[in-house]
C-alpha positions in Angstrom: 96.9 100.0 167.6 94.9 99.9 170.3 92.9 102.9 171.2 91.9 105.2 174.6 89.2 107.8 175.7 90.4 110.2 177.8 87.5 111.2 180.8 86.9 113.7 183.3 86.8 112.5 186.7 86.2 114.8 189.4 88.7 118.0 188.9 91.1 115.9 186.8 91.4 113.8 184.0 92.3 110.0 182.8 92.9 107.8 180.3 91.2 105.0 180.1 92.9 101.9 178.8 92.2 98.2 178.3 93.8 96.3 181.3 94.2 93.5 178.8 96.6 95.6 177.1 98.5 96.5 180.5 98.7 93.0 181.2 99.8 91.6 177.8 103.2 94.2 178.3 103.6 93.8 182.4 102.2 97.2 183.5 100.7 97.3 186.6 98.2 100.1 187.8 99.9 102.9 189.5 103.5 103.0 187.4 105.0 105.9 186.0 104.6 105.6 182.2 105.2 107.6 179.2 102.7 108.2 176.0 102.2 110.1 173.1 99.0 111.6 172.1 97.4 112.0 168.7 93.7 112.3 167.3 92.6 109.1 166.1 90.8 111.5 163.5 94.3 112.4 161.8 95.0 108.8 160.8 91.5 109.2 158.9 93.0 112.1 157.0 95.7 109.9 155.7 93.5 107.4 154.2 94.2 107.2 149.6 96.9 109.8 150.4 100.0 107.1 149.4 98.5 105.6 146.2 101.6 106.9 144.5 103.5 104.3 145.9 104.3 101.2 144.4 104.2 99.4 147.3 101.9 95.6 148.4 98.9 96.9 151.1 99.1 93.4 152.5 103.1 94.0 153.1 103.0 97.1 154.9 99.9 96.2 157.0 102.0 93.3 158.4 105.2 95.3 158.9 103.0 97.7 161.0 101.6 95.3 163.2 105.3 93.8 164.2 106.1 96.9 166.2 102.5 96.7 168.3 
């Protein structure tokens, strides 16, 4: 998942993201988009929490990486 930093420039703000990413899904600069925002510090949390399940890392790493 790629990542942003969001930065102050003059009264406002923006994010910041990698035009290689724009390009790859045919965004150009200056369209309307919608996002959702998270802390990339609450996926850190999440880390051991699902050892319970009996599931194949390797398995559900791939399945994740489909939907990017």
């Amino acid at each position: 998942m790629p990542t942003a930093r969001i930065r102050k420039s003059g009264n406002s703000t923006v994010l910041v993201l990698p035009p290689h990413y724009l390009k790859e899904r045919g965004f150009e600069v200056g369209e309307d988009v919608g996002f959702e925002l998270f802390r990339k510090e609450a996926l850190k949390k999440l880390w051991g929490r699902g050892k319970h399940l009996k599931i194949d890392a390797q398995k559900a790493k791939d399945e994740l990486r489909k939907e990017w």
